[in-house]
N, C-alpha and C positions, 0 to 999 in steps of 0.2 A: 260035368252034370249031363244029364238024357232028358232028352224033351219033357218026358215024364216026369220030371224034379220040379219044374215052371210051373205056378198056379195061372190059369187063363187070366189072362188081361187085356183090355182095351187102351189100344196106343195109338195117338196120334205123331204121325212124321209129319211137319210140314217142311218141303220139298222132298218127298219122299219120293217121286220120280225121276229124280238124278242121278247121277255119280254113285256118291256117297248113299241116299238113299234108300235108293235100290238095293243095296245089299244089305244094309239093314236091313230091309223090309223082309229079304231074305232069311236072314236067319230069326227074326220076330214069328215069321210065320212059322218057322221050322221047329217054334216052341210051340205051338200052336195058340199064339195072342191072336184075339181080332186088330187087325192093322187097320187104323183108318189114315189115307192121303190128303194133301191136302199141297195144292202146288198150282202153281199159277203160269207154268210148260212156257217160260221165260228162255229155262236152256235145261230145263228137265223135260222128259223124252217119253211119251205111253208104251211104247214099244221095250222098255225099261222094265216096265212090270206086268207088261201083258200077260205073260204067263198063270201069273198070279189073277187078273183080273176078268182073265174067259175062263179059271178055277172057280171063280166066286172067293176067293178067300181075301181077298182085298177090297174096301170102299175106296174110289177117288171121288174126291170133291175137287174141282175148280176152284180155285181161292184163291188171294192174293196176301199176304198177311198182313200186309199196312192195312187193312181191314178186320175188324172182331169178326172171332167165332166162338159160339156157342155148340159144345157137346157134350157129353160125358165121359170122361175119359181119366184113365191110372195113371196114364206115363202116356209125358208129350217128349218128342225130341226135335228140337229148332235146329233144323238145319237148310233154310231158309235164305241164300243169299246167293246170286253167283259169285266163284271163288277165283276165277281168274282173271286178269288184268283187262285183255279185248273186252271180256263180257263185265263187268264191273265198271268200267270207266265209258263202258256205251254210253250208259244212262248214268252217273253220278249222283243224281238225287235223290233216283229210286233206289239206287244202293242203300246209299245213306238212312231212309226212310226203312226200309226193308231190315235192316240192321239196327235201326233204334225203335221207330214207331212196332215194328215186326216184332221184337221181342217184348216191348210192352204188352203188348197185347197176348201174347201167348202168355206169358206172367200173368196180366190177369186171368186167363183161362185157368192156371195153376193156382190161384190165388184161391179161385172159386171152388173149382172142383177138392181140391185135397191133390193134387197130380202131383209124382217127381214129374221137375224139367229140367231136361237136358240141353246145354247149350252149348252149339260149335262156334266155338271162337279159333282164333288163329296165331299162329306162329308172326305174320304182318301185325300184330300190336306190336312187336320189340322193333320195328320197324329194319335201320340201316344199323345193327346192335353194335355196340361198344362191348359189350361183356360175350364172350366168346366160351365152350357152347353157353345157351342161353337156360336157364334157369327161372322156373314162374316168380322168387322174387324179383328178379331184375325188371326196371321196370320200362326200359325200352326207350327208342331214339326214334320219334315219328314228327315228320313232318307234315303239322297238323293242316297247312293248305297246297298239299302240294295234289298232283294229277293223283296217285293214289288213297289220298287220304280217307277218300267217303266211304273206304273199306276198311284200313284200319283205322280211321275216328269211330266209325260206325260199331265196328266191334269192341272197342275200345271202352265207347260209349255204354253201351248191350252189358259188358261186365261188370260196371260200376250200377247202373241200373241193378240189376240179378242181387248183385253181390249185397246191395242196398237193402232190396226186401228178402233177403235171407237173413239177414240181421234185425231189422226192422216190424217184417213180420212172419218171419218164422219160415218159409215158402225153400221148400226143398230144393234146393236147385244145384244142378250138378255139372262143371265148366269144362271144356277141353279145349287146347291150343292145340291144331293141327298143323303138322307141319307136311311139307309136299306131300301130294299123296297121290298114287298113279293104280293103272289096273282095268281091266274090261270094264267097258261102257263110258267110258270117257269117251265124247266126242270128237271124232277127228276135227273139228274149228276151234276145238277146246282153247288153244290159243297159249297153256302150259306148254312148258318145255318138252316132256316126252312125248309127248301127241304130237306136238310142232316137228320135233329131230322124226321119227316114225313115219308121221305121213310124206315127208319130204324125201326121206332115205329110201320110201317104195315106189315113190313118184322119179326117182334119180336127181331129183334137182337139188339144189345149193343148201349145205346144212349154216342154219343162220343163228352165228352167235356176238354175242355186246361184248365188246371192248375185245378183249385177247381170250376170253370164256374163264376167266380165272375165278370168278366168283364160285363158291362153293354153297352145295347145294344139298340135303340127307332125304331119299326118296325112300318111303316107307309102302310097302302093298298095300292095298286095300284091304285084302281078309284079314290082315293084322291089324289094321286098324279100328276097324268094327269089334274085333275080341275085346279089345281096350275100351269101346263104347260100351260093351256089355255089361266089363268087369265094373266097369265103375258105376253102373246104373243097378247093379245086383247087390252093391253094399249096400248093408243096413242102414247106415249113415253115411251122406257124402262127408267128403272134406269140405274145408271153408277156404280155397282157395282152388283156383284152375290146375287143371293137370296137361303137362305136354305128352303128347302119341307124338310117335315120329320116330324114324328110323336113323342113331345118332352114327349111321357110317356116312363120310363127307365124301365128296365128289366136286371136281372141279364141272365145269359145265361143257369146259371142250373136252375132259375124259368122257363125259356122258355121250357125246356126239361121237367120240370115235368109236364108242362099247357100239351104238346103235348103226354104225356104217357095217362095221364088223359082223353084226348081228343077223342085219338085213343082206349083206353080199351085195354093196351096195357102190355104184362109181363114183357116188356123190361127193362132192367137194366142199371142206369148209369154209364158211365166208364170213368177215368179221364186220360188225356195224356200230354205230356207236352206240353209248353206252345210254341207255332212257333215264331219265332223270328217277331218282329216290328208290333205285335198283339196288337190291341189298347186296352188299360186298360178300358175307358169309352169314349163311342160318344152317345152326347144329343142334337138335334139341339137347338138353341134359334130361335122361328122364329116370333120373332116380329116385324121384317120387311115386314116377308111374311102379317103378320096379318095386318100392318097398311097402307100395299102397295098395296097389292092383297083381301084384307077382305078374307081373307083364312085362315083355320088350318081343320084339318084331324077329322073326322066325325067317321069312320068306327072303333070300337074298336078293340083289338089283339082278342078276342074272337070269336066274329064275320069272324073277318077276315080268322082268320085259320082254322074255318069250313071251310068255301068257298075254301080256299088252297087245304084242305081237299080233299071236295067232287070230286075238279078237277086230283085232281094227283090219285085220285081211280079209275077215268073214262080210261080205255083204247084204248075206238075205238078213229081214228085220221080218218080225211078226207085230202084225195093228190087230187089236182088236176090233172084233164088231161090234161096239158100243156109244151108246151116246155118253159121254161122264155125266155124273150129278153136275151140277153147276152150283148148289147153293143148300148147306144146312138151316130148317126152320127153328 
């Protein structure tokens, strides 16, 4: 499809300043929808969409989402939580909070309006999995009070919610379990594994992996993955269950470390630490639902990919804009 095919719409992202966001936002605009943000720059970044935001083609709003908003809007997409372990377990509660109260409240914004919403959930609901690759029936091995939990209870939580008032009361709502997902603007503190091996591999120091790195791992690009948010946001009708994105080629975690010493030209050495408590042994999606629902699976190889990772995390000029953000929708 050509931009030209997309009837304009007003969409809200919230955390649309992040990672993941950001490139939505990217290609939202590239349809030409009005995009409106909505992020509370926790570990999403303005520099992320500046581009976009001294164009004028993007509102940010300041917001937190454990907080109601009020707007108008066609299509909301929650992607609303930080996703990796350091930043997630900083705060636990606001995890927690940010992951159930956060999607309630976008729900009702959906509820109100007439919106599709979109919800990223995660690959961490199957937890430390028994059923190997992992499949949206299966319904996963999580322990529910452990250091990780306030992420996957919290999403865990968010689906049973969603899935409730789409049943309930009708409310469009459209789920994806993400599985790793790498690629420019990832923060080097990011605290993920290819951020972690990269900035460490440029820095020369000690590549640091749990137990002997054998746990296995399937890293999917970013542009692939936003295709997949598309496809499934452009159907007529969602499905009535989540769908896995995720790229199902496996990797051990010390093959990743040595692809990324290699990559980098790098003298670093690997070093082994023990193992963090409720660390998944292996996560592989199955996405054959994605493939026979969306005609999707992931293009961009790990190789490929992690140059690109690469050349972006070596780049250090950043563009701020000269703006004060909204702070607050009346």
């Amino acid at each position: 499809m050509t931009t030209a095919s997309f009837p304009s719409r007003r969409v809200l992202i919230a955390g649309g300043a992040g990672f993941l966001g950001s490139h939505l936002t990217d290609r939202l605009v590239a349809r030409g929808y009005q995009v409106v943000i909505a992020d509370n720059l926790s570990t999403g970044r303005l520099e992320n969409i500046a581009h976009h935001l001294v164009a004028g083609r993007v509102t940010f709003i300041h917001h937190d989402v454990t907080d109601p908003l009020t707007l108008e809007v066609d299509d909301i997409y929650n992607l609303a939580c930080p996703a990796s372990p350091p930043h997630y377990q900083a705060d636990p509660l606001q995890t927690a909070l940010t992951s159930s109260l956060g999607a309630m409240h976008l729900l009702a914004l959906a509820k109100k309006t007439g919106a599709r919403l979109f919800h990223a959930s995660t690959s961490e609901i199957y937890g430390d999995p028994e059923v190997h690759p992992q499949p949206e029936s299966y319904w996963g091995n999580v322990n529910p009070i452990g250091p990780r939990s306030c992420y996957d209870e919290g999403k865990r939580f968010a689906e049973t919610l969603l899935m409730d008032a789409r049943r309930q009361h009708g409310v469009d709502v459209r789920m994806v379990r993400i599985f790793n997902t790498y690629g420019p603007r990832m923060r080097p503190d990011d605290g993920r594994v290819i951020t972690n091996f990269i900035t460490q591999a440029m820095a020369g120091d000690d590549l640091t992996i749990y137990g002997k790195g054998e746990q296995t791992r399937s890293f999917c690009y970013v542009d692939d993955l936003i295709d997949g948010f598309l496809r499934l946001m452009d159907l007529e009708q969602g499905p009535d269950t989540p769908v896995n994105l995720g790229n199902p080629g496996e990797f051990t975690v010390r093959e990743l470390a040595e692809r990324v010493i290699g990559m980098v030209k790098s003298g670093s050495r690997i070093v082994e630490h023990p193992l963090p408590k409720d660390d998944p042994r292996r996560r592989c999606p199955d996405i054959t639902l994605a493939r026979t629902l969306l005609g999707w699976e992931p293009k961009i190889a790990l190789a490929e990919g992690l140059l690109r990772t690469l050349q972006a995390l070596q780049k250090t000029e950043t563009v701020v804009p000269a703006f004060e953000p909204e702070r607050r929708v009346a």
